[in-house]
VOLUMVEX-118232 format. One record per residue (C-alpha): residue number from 1; residue in three letters; y negated, x, z. Coordinates in pm, 1 decimal, decimal comma, always signed. Layout:
% VOLUMVEX-118232
num  residuo  py  px  pz
NUM  Ala  Y  X  Z .
...
//
This chain:
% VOLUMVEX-118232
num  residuo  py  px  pz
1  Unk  +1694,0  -1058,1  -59,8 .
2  Unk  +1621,3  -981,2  -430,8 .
3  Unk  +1278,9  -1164,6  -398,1 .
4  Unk  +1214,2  -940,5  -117,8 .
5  Unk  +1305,4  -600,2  -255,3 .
6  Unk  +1075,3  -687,2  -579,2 .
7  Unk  +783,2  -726,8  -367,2 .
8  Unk  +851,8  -446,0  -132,9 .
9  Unk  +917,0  -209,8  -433,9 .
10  Unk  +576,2  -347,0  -609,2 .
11  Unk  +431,7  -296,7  -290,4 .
12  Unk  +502,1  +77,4  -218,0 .
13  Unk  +395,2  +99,0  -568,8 .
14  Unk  +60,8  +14,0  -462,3 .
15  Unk  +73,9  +194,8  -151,0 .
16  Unk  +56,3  +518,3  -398,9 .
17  Unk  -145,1  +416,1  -639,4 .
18  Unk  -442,2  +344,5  -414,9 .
19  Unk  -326,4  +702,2  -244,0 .
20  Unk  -352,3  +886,5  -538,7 .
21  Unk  -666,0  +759,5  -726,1 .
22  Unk  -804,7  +816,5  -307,9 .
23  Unk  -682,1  +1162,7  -322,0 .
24  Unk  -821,0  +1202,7  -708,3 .
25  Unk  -1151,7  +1097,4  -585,6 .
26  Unk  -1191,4  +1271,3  -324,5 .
27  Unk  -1115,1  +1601,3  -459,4 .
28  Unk  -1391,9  +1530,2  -693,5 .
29  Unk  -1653,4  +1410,3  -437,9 .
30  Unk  -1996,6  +1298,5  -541,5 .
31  Unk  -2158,9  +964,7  -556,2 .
32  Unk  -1819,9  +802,4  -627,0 .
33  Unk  -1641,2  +934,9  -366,7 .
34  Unk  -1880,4  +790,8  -169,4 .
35  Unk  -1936,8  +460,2  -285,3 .
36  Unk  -1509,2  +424,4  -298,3 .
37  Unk  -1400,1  +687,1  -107,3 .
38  Unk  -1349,3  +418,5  +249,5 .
39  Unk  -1276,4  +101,7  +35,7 .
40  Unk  -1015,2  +263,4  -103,7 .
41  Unk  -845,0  +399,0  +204,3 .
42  Unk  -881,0  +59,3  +375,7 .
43  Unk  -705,7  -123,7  +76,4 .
44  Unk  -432,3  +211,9  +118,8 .
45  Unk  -378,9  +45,5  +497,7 .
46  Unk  -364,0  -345,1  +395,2 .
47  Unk  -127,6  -241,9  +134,2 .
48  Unk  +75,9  -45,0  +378,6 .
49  Unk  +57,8  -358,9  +647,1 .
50  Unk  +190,4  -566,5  +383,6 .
51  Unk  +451,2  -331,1  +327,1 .
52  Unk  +590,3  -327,9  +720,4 .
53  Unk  +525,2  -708,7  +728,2 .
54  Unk  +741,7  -731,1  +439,8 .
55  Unk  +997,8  -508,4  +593,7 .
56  Unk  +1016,2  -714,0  +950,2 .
57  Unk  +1075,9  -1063,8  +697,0 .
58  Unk  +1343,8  -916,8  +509,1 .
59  Unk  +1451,9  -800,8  +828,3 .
60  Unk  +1457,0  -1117,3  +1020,6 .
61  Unk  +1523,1  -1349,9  +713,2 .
62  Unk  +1830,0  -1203,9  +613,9 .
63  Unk  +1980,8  -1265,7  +919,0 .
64  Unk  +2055,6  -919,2  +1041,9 .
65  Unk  +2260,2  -869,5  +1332,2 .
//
């Protein structure tokens, strides 16, 4: 379970770093925002699919009843 909190935590650390820098970015716009603007939204979802897949293991590894 400790394994699996550490890489859900470092996860959903991710999650808002990648929001925020997207959310930085595009309040400046330009030629960057543009270039980064969709690659870093879809890395915002694969980090966030990691994060629910992460959540159903712990769920179903831990044996919950």
């Amino acid at each position: 379970m400790l394994l699996g909190g550490t890489v859900l935590v470092i996860l959903l650390f991710a999650v808002f770093a990648v929001l925020v820098a997207g959310v930085i970015l595009m309040g400046t716009g330009g030629a960057k925002n543009r270039k980064y603007g969709n690659k870093l939204m879809a890395a915002r979802v694969g980090f966030q699919l990691l994060v629910l897949l992460t959540i159903l293991a712990i769920y179903f590894l831990t044996g919950s009843k």
